[in-house]
TIKELUM-183181 format. One record per residue: residue in one letter; x, y, z of N, C-alpha, C in turn. Coordinates in steps of 0.1 Angstrom, whole numbers, plus 5000, padded with zeros to 4 digits. Layout:
TIKELUM-183181
AXYZXYZXYZ ...
END
This chain:
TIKELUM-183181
X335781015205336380985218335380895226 X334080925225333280835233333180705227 X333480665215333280565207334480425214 X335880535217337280475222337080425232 X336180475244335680505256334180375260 X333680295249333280215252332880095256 X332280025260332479905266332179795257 X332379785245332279705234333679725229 X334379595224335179625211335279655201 X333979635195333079705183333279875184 X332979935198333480075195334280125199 X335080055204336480065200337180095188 X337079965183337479985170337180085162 X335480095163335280195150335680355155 X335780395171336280495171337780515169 X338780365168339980385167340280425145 X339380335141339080355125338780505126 X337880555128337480715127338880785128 X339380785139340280875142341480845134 X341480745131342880715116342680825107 X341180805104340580915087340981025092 X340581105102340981215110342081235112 X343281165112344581175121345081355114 X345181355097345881515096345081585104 X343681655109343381715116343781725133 X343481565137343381545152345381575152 X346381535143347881605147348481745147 X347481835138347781965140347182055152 X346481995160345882065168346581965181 X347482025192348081935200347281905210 X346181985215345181945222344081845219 X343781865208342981745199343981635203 X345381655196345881495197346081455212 X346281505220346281505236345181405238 X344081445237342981405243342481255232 X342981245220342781155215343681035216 X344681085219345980985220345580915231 X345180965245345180905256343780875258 X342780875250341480785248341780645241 X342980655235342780505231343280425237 X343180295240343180175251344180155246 X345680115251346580015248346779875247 X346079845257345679725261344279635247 X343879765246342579675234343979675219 X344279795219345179775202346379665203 X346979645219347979515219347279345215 X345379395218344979225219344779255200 X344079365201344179335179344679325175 X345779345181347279305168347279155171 X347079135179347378965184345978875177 X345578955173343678855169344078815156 X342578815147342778735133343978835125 X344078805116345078865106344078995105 X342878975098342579105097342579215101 X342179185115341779295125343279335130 X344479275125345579285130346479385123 X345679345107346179415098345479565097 X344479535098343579675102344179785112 X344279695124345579785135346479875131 X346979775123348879875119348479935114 X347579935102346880035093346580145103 X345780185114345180295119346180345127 X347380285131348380325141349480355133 X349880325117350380385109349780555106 X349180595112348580725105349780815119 X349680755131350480795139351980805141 X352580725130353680655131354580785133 X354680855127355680995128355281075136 X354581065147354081205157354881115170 X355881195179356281215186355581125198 X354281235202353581175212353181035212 X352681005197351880905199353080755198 X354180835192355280655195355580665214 X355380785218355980735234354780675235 X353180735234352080655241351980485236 X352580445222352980335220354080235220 X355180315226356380275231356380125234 X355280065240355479935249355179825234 X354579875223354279775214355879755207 X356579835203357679855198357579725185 X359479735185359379635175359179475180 X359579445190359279265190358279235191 X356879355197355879325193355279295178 X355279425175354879425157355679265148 X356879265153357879185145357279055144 X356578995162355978925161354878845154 X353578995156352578985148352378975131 X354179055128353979035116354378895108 X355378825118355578685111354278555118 X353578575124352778525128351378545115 X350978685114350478735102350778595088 X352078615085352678545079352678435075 X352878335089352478205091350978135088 X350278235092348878205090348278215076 X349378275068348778245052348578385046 X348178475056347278555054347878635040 X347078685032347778735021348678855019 X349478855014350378995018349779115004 X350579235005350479304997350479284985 X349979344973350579374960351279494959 X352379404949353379524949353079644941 X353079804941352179874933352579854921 X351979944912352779924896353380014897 X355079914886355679964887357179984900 X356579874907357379844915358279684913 X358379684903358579584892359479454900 
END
């Protein structure tokens, strides 16, 4: 939390990365997610989705851990879809490479 809490974007980030690896712990305990949910800046995860492809892609990645908890789509409510929708054809435009399909997904 003090990492989310910093005055770098560097620890930001890495306390928003931490707490992805963490998320099955920090969702079963509602006070954990309480206090975790509302340490993270909205304002910093709206400008990452908006930066390079990577760091954008990195985003959805750590806010995908969240995607099915309750709490944490109201505390993300304002990104919704025309945000994401944006970043992801933007993503897009810029080349950046997309997924491989797994195997098997023929």
């Amino acid at each position: 939390l003090r990492l989310m809490g910093g005055s770098k974007d560097e620890e930001v980030f890495l306390g928003l990365s931490l707490g992805s690896r963490l998320a099955p712990k920090i969702l079963g305990d509602s006070a954990k997610k309480g206090r975790f949910l509302a340490a993270i800046p909205t304002a910093f995860v709206e400008r990452l989705l908006r930066s390079a492809p990577q760091y954008a892609r990195c985003c959805v990645a750590m806010l995908n851990c969240f995607v099915d908890d309750p709490v944490a789509a109201q505390r993300f409510a304002h990104l919704g879809a025309p945000i994401l929708s944006q970043v992801l054809q933007e993503l897009e435009a810029r080349g950046a490479p997309e997924q491989e399909p797994a195997a098997g997904d023929g």
